[in-house]
TIDO-158846 format. One record per residue: residue in one letter; x, y, z of N, C-alpha, C in turn. Coordinates in steps of 0.2 Angstrom, whole numbers, plus 5000, padded with zeros to 4 digits. Layout:
% residues N
AXYZXYZXYZ
...
//
This chain:
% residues 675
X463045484836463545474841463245444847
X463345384847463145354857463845334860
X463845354864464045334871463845304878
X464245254879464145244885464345294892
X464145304896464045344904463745334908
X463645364914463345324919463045384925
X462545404928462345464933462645464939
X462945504939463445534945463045564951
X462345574951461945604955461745534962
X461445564967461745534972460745504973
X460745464970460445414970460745324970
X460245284972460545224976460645164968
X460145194964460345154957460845144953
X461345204955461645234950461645194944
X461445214939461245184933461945184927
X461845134924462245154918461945174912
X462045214909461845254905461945244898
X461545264891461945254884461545354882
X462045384882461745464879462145454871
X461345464868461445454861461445564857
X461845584853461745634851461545604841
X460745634841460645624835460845674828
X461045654823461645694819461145754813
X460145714814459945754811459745804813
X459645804820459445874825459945904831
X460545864831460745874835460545864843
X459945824843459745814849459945764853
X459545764859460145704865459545674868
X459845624868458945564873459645544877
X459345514885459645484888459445404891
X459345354889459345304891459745234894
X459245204897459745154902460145104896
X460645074900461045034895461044974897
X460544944891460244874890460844814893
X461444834892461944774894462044784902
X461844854903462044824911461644784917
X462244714918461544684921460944714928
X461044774932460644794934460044864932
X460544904928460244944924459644914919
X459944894917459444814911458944884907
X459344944906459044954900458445014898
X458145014907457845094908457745124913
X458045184917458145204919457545284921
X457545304926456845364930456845434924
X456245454924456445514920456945554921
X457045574928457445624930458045604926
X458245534925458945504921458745554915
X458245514912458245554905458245594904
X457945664907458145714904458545764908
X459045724910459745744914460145814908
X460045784902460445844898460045894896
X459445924900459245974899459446024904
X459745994913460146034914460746074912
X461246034907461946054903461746114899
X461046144895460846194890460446244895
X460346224903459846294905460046344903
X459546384901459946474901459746494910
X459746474914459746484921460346464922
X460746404920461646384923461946454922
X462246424929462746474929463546444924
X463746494920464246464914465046504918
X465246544920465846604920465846604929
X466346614934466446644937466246714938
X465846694946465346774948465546794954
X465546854956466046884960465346944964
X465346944970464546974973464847054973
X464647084969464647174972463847204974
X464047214982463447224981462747174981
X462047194980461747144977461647114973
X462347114968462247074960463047034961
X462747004955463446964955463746974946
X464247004947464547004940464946984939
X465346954932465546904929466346904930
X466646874930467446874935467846824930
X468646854930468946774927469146734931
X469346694928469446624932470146644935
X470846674934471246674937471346744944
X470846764942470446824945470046794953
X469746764951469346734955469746664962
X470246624955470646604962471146634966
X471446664962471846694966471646744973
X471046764970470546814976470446754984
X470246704980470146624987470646614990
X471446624985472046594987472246644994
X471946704992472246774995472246745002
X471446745004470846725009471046675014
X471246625007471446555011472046585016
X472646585012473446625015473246655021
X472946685021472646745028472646705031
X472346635033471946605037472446525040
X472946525036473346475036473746455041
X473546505048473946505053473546485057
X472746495054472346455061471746445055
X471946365056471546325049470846325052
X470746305059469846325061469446345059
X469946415056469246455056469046455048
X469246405047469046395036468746335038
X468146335035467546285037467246265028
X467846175027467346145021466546115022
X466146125017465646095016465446075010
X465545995011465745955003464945895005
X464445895001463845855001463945784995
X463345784995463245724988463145744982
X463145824979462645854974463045794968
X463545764968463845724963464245664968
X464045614966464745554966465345554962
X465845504965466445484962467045494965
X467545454960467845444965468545514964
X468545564958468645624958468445684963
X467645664966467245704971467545724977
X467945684980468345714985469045754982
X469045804977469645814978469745884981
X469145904983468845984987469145944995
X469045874994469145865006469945855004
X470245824999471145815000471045905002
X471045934996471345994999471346035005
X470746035009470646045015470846025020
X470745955019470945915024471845915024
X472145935017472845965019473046045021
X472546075022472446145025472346125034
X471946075035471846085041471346095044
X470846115039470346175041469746125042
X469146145046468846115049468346095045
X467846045044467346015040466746005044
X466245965043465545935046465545865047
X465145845051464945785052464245775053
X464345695056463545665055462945695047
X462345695047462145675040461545705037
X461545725033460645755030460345675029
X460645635030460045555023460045485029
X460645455027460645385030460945345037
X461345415039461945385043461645345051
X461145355053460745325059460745255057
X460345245051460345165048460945135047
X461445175043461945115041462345115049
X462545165056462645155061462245085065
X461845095063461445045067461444975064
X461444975057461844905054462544885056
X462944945057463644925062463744885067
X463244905072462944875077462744815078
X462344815075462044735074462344675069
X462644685064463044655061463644645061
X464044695063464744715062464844765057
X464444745053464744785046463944805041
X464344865037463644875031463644825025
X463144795026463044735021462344705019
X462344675014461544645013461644605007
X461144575006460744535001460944554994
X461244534987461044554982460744574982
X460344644977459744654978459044584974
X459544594969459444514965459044484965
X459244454970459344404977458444424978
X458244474977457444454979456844424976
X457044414968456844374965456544294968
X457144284974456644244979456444234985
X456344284984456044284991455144254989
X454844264995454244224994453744264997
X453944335003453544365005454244425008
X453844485005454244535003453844575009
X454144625015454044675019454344725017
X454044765013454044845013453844895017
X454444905019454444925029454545015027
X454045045025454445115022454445155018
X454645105011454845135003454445145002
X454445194997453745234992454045194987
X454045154984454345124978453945144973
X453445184973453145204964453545274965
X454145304968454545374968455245384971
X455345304973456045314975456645254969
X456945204972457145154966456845114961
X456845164954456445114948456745064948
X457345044951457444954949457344924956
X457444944962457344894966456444894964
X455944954962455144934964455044874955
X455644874951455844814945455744734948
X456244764952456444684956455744634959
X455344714965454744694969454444654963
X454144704955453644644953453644594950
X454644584949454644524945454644464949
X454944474957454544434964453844444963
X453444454962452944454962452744414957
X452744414951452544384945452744294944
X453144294953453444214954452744204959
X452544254961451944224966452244244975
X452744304972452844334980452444384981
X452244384989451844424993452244464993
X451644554994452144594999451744635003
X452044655009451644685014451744735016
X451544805014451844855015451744895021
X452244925027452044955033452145035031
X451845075034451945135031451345185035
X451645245037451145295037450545305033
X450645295026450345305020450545365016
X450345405010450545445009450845435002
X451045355001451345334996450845314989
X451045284984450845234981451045174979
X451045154985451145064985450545014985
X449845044981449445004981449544934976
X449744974968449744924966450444864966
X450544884972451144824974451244804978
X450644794981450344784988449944724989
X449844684992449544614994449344635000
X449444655006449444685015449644755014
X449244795017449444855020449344855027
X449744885031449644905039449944975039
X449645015041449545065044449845105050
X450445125051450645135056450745195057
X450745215067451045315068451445325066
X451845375063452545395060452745375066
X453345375067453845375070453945305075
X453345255074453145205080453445135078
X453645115070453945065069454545005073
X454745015078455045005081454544945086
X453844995089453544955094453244885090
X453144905084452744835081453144805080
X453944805077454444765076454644705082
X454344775090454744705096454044695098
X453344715096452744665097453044605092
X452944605088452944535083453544475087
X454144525088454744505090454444455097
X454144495101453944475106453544405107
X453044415103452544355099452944295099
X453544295095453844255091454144205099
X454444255100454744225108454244185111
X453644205114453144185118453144105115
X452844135109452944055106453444005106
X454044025108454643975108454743945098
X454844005096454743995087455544025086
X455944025091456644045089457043985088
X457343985082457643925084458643915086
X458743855091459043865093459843875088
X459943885083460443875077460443955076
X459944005078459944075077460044095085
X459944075091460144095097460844095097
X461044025097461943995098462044065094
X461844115087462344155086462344235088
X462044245094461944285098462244325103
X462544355102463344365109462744415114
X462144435115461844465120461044455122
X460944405121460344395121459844395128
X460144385135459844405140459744465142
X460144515139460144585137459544615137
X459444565129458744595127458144585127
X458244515130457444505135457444535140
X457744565143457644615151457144685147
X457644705140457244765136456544735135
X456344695134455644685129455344645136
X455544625142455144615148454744655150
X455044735149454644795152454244825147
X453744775142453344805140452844735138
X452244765138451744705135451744695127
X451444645123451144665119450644705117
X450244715119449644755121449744825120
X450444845123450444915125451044935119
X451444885115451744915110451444935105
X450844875105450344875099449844935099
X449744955106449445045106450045095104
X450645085106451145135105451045145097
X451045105093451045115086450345135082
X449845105085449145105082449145045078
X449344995079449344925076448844885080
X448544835077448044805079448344725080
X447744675084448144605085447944565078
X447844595073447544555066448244585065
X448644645064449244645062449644615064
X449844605069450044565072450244485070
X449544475072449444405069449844375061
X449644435057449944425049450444445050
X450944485053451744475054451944425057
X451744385060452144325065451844285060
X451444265057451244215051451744215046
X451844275044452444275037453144265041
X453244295046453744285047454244225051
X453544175053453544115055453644055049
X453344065046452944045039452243965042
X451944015048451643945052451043945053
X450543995045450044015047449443955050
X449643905045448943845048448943835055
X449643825056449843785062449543835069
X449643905068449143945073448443945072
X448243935064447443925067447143875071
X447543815069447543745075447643745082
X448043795084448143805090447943845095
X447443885092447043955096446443935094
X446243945100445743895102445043985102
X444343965100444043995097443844025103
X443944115102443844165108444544175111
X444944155112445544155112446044205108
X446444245111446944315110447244285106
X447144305097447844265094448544295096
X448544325101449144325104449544285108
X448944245110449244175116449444125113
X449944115112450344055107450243995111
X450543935110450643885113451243875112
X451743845115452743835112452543765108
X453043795105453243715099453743685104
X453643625101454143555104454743585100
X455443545101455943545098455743525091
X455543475090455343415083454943465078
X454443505080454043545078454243615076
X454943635081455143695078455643685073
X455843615074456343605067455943595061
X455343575061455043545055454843635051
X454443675056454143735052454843785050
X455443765055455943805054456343795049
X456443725047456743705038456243715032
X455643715034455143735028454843815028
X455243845031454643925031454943955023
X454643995022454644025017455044095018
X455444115011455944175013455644225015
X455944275020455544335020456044385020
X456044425013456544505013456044525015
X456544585019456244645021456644715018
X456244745015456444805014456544875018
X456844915019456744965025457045035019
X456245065019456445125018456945175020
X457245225020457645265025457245315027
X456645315028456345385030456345345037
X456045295038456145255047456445275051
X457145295047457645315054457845395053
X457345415050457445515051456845535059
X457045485062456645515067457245515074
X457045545080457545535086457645455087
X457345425086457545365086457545295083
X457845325076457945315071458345245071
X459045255073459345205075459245135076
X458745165083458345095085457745065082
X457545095080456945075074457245025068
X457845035068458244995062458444935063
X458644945071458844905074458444835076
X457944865076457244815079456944785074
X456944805067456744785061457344725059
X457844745059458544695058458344615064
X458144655068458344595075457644535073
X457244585071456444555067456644505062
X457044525057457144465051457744385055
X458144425058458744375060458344335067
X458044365072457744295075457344255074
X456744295069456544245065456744175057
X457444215057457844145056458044165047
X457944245046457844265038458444285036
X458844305041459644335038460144275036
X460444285033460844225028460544185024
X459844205021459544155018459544175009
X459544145005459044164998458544184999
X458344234997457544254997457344295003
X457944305009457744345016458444385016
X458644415022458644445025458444525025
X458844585027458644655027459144685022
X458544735017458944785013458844865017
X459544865017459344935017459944985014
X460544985016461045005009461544975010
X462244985004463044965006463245055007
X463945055008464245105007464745094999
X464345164996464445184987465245154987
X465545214992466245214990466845134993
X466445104996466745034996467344994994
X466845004985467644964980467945004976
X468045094980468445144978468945144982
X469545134981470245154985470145234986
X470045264991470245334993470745344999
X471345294999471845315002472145375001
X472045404994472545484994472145504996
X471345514998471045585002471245555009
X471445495013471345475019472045505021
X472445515017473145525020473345595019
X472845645016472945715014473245745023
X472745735027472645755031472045745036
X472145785042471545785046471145855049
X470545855048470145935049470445935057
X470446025059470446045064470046025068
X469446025066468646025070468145995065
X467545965068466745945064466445995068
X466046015063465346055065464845995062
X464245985067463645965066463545985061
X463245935054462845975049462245975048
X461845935055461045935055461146005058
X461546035062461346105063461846155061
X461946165056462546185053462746285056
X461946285055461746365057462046365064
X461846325068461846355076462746335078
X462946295074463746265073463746335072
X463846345068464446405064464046495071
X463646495070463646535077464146535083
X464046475085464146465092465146445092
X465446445084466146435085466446475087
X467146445092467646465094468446445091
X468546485088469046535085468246545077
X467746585078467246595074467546575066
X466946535063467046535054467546615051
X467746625047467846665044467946645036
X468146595032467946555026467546525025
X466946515023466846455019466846415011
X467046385011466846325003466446295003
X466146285000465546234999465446204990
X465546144991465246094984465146054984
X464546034979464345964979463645964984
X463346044986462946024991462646104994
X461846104994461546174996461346145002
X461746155006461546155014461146185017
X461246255012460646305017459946295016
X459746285012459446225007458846155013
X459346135011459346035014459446035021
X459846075027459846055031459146085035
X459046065042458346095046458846155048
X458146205047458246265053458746325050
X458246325043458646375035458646435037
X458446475041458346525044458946545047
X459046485052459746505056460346495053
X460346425047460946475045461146515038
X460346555037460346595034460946655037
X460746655045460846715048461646705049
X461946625050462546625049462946625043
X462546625038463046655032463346715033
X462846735034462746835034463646845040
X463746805044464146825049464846805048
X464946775040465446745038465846765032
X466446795035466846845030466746855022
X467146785022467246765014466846685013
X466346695008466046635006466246614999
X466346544998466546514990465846444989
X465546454987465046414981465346384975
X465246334975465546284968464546264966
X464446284962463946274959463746294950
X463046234948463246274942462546304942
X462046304948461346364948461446384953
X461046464953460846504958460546464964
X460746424969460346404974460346434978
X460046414985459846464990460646484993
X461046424993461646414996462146474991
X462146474984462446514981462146564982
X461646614981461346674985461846704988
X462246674994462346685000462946704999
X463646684994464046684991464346734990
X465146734989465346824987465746804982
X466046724980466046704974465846654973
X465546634965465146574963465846564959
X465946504957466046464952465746384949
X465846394943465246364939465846274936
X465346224942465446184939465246134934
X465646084931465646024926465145984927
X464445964922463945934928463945864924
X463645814924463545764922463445754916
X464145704912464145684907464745734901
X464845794908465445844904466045814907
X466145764912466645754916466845684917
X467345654916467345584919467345564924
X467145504928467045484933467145414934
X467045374940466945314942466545334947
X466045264947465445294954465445214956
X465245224962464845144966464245164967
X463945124971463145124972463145094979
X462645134981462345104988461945054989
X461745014984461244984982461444904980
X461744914972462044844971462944864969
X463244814967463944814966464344814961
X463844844957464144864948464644944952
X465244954949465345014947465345044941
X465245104938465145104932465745154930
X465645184926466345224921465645294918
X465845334922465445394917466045444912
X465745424907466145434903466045514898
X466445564899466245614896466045614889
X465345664887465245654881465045724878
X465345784883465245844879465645904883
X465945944880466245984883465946034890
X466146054894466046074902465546154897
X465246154899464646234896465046294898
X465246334892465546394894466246394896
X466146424904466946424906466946394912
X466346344913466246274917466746254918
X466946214923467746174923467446104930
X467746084927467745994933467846044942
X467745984946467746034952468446014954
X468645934953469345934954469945974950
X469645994944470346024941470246104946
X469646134947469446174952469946184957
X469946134962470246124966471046104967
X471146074962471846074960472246124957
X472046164953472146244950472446274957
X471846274963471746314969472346294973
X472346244973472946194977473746214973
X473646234967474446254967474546314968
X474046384969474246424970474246434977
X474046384981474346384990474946344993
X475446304985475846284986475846184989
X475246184987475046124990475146064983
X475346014985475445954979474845904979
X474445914973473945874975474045844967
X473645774970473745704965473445724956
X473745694952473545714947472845644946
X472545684942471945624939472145534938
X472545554933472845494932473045464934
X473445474937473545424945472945404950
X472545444953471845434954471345364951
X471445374944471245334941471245264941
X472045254942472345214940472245154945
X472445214952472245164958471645154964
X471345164958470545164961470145124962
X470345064958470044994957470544954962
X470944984963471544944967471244934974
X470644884974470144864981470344784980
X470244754985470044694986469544684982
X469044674983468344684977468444644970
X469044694970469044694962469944634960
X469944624963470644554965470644514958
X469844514954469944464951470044484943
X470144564941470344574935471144614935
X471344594932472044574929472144664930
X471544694924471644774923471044794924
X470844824930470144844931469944894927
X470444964926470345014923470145014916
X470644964913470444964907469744924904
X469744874911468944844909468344894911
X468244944916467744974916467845014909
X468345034908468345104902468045064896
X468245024896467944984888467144974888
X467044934894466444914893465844954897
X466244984904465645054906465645034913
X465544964914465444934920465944894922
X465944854929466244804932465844814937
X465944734939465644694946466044684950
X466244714956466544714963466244634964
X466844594969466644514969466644534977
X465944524978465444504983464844424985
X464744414990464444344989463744384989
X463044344984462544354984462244364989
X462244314994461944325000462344335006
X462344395010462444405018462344375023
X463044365025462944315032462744265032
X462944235026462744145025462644095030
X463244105033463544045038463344085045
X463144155047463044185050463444195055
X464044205053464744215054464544305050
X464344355058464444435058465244465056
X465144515058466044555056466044575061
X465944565067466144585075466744525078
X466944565081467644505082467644445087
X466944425089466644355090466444325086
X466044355082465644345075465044325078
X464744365081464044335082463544415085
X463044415083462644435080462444485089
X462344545087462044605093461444605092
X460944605100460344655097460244715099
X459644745099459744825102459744795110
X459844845115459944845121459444915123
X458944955119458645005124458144995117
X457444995122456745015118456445085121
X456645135120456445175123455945215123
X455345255125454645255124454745325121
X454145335117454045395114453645445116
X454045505116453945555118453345595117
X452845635122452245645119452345715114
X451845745110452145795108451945865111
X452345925109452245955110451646005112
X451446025117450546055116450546105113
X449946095107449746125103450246105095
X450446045097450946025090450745965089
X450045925085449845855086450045825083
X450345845074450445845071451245825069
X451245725066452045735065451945745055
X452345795055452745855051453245785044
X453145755039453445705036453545745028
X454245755026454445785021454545755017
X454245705013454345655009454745665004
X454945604999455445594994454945614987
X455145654985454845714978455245664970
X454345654968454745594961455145624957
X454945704957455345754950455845784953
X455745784957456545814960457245804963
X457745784961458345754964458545784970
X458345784977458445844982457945914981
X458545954981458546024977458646044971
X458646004966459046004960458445994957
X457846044957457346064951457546044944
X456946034940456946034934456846094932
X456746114925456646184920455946184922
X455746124920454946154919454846184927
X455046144932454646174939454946234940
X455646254937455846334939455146384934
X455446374932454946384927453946404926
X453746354930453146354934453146404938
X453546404944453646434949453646504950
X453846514945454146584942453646624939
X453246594935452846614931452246624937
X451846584939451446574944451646544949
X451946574955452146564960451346544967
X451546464969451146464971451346404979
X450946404984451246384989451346304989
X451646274996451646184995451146154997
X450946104994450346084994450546045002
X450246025008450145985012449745935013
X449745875013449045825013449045795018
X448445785020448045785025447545695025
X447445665031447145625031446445665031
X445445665027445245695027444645665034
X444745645037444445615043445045615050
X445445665048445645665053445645735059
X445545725066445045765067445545835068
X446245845067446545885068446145945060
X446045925057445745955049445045985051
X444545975058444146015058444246085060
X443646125056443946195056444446215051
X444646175048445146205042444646195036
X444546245033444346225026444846255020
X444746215015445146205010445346275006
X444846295005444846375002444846425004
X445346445010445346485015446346485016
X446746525015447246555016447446465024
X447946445023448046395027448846405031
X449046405034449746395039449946325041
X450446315039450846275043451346285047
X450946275055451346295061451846235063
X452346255065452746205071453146265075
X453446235081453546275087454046335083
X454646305078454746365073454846425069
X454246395068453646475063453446445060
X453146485054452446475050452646485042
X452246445038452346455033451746445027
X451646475022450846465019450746395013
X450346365015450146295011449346305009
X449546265003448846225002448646145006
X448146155006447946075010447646035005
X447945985005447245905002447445865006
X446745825005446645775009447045715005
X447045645008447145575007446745535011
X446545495011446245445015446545395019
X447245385013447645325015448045375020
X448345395022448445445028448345415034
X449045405038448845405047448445495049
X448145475050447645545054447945585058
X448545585060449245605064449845615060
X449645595055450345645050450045695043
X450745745045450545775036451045775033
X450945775026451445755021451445785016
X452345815016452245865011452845835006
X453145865000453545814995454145874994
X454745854999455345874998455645914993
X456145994994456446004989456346074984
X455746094991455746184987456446214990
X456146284987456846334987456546384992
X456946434995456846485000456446524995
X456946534990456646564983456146594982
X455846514983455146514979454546514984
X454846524992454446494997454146444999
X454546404996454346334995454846295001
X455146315003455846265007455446245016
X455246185018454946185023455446165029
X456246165025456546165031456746225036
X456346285034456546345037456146325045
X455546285045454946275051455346225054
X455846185052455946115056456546125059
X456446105065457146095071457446045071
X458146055070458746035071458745985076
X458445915076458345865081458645815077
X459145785082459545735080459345655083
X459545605076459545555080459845505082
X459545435087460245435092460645405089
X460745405083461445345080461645405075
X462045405073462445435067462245495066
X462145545072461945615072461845625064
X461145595063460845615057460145665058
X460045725053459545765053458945705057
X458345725059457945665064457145725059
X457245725054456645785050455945735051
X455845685053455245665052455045675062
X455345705066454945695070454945785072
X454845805068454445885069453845875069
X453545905074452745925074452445975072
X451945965070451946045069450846045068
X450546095066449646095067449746125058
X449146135058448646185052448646235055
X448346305053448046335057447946375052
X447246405052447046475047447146555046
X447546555042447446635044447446685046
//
């Protein structure tokens, strides 16, 4: 038996899928499915062995119920109507019922936990654990969230990866990179280090975590001095003296110290991005600052400025997990479009769309509206400090105790919270905390439709096995619950029906029946963004940032920026078998790496019991070195459990940043210390 399906898990590829069940062993492989044209036929391990999830003997299968410190097996009509009870009690002051609905899955069924609430009334979260600073700050500057095919890189000519770990985050966009490459595209990686983008590297620069910003408006600045903007990219500019007053009050010299970048980096950024490298070595005269430009003539800059060569930029998301996140993105964005790259084939900036796009969710938008948002970068100290206090919570699709900074605290706010509901199908740190679990439908039991933050396929996950046990979908969950509150919620089919009912999708007669047949469909979008360079602002003309703000020194006795990297094996929090399993058997601490020259590492030796301090608390690690390492960062790989002592968000503070009140986890400081 093969089927077609598609991962519902909240990554930016979403893949489509063919899960084959073999009839000699009953066994299941999961691979990409060769017709999709972005999929194109293979897909991360994590894809593949997705259906070892569905057999754990660690899933939770039945509805658990907490007595005590254990949790025993409960029915399911038993268990709603206990929630139904809790809810009813609270119905007169919706506030104090607090949703918490994550990414643990996509689609366009996944929101059927906010209708419900959102027609209770009851309060929910905002701002972000992942992206919301970046796609905020694309608002800003563009109008809208948008980009390039990813496609579309295939020509580019000189590729900026500003960021991505591409040997651990997208197996197709680090697809795309080599097959730009095998045309004879350059690419020039900026980055802490940490990564493995050697072997997809042409340029490496080096930079301090959190500092990409200052070398975006050195370069930026460069380009100006030179008079290398040309006048076809000002005309579409609605703030531009704005932002030469920002970049007036700083030298290059002193951004180029701000980050640890050198005037050779430099240099090599204004050369790609100019595409004008001869033309500088003719013009700097020997002993001479390749900083000091000469202006081009009119005649001159139209000649380099019709022959440059395309330049994509990619931006990882980790850039803008810092306090100033926002603008970091901003300045990297302001980087391609002055230099004349946005609207082009082969140029602009990738960084994401929004998944849900060419999904109609007008019935969740009309359900209703929360009482309140609690901050979910700080969810703990939210739920402490409410007035009319939490007394419910739900949570699905998401271990927040988990994933957010500052796990401690709201450990401590579970503990203060009446009645808690968990939709999960494992024992997470979040489910622990629970007084009822219920056991959800995981991928491949349920159907779905998904988008992608990435490209414009949406796909069709198509069920191919019954829900495990007395597992159930989280929408029929929530719809069960919904009628014993009296509440009318939408049936699937109807859901379904009108879900492609987007603009997008304008151009199939039956959208539904063409994704269900074939798996997939193509939302109609143009390849390349901002052609005509005509933005989605209601002038139509293009922002830049307005504040370069200077970075904050750290704290004394905290040298050290604290970077929680993207873990290849692990989907967030969603371990595999073998690493529970590991862990359990030989439980052992997170490793940290360390640049080994760098001088924060004297006095620490390897073999000797080690800490990892930040202002707070402390947790036990192993240390290795790397070489490739800025000497001011340490880097550890996202995704332990409380559990296992492994979770580093218990040490990191709740620091936001300025755009899209998103967790800011990359700018915690923290040292080593022995013992």
């Amino acid at each position: 038996m093969r089927k077609i399906s598609a991962c519902t898990l909240d990554c930016q590829d979403t893949c489509s899928t063919l899960v084959t069940v073999h009839p000699e062993d009953n066994s299941v492989s999961i691979t990409g499915n060769p017709d999709h044209p972005f999929t194109k036929g293979f897909i991360c391990p994590k894809g593949r062995r997705a259906h070892r999830r569905l057999s754990s003997p660690r899933r939770i299968t039945a509805p658990l119920i907490r007595r005590g410190e254990k949790f025993l097996p409960i029915g399911w009509d038993e268990a709603l109507n206990l929630i139904a009870e809790k809810i009813t009690a609270l119905r007169d002051c919706p506030a104090t019922m607090l949703h918490v609905r994550h990414y643990g899955y996509r689609g366009v069924l996944a929101d059927g936990s906010k209708y419900l609430f959102n027609s209770l009334g009851a309060s929910t979260t905002r701002g972000a654990l992942c992206d919301e600073a970046g796609c905020e700050a694309y608002a800003a500057d563009f109008g809208a969230l948008e980009m390039n095919d990813p496609m579309d890189l295939i020509n580019a000519r000189h590729i900026i990866n500003w960021g991505k770990d591409l040997s651990r985050s997208s197996i197709h966009l680090t697809h795309m990179v080599r097959q730009a490459r095998k045309k004879g595209c350059l690419v020039t990686t900026i980055s802490p280090g940490g990564d493995l983008n050697d072997t997809l590297s042409d340029f490496f620069i080096r930079i301090r975590p959190g500092r990409d910003r200052f070398l975006a408006a050195a370069v930026i600045k460069g380009i100006l001095d030179g008079n290398l903007v040309h006048d076809s990219v000002l005309s579409r500019v609605a703030n531009f003296d704005d932002f030469i007053k920002v970049l007036d009050g700083h030298s290059i010299s002193s951004l180029l110290n701000a980050c640890d970048c050198s005037t050779k980096d430099l240099a090599h950024l204004m050369s790609v991005f100019t595409g004008s490298l001869h033309h500088f070595e003719k013009r700097v005269s020997p002993g001479e600052s390749s900083t000091d430009r000469v202006s081009l003539d009119s005649r001159e800059k139209d000649f380099y400025f019709s022959r440059r060569p395309p330049v994509a930029l990619i931006m990882g998301w980790g850039i803008q997990r810092y306090k100033f996140g926002g603008e970091t993105v901003r300045f990297l964005n302001a980087l391609s479009f002055l230099s004349g790259h946005v609207g082009r084939s082969g140029g602009g900036t990738y960084y994401n769309i929004s998944s849900g796009r060419n999904i109609n969710t007008q019935w969740v938008e009309q359900a209703g509206k929360p009482a309140r948002t609690l901050l979910l970068p700080r969810i703990g100290r939210e739920i402490i400090a409410s007035d009319p206090p939490i007394r419910f919570l739900l949570a699905d699709g998401s271990n927040f105790v988990n994933q957010a900074p500052d796990a401690d605290t709201t450990m401590n706010a579970m503990e203060k919270i009446d009645f808690k509901v968990v939709i999960d199908a494992f024992m997470t740190d979040t489910a622990r905390l629970a007084d009822v679990i219920l056991p959800c439908a995981l991928d491949y039991e349920r159907e779905e439709m998904v988008g992608s933050c990435l490209h414009n396929w949406v796909n069709h996950a198509r069920p191919v096995f019954p829900p495990r046990g007395k597992a159930r979908c989280d929408f029929d969950i929530m719809s069960d619950l919904a009628g014993r509150l009296g509440i009318a919620f939408p049936h699937r089919s109807v859901i379904f029906e009108k879900a492609l009912d987007t603009p997008p999708m304008g151009d199939f007669e039956d959208p539904l029946a063409e994704i269900r047949e074939k798996g997939f469909i193509r939302a109609s979008y143009p390849a390349i963004a901002w052609k005509n360079l005509v933005f989605a602002h209601r002038d139509g003309k293009y922002r830049l940032p307005t504040d370069l703000n200077r970075e904050t020194e750290p704290p004394p006795g905290f040298p050290m920026h604290l970077l929680t990297l993207v873990n290849k094996d692990a989907m967030h929090s969603q371990l595999s078998e073998k690493e529970h399993t590991a862990l359990e058997e030989t439980p052992h601490p997170l490793e940290v790496w360390i640049n080994g020259k760098s001088p924060h590492l004297t006095g620490i030796d390897g073999a000797v019991s080690v800490h990892l301090v930040t202002p707070l608390g402390r947790m036990p690690v192993t240390v290795k070195t790397m070489d490739s390492l800025h000497p001011m960062a340490l880097v550890i790989r996202r995704g332990g459990w409380l559990k296992h002592g492994r979770c580093v968000n218990r040490i990191i503070e709740p620091a936001i940043t300025d755009m899209g009140e998103t967790a800011a986890y990359y700018s915690q400081y923290a040292r080593l210390e022995k013992v």
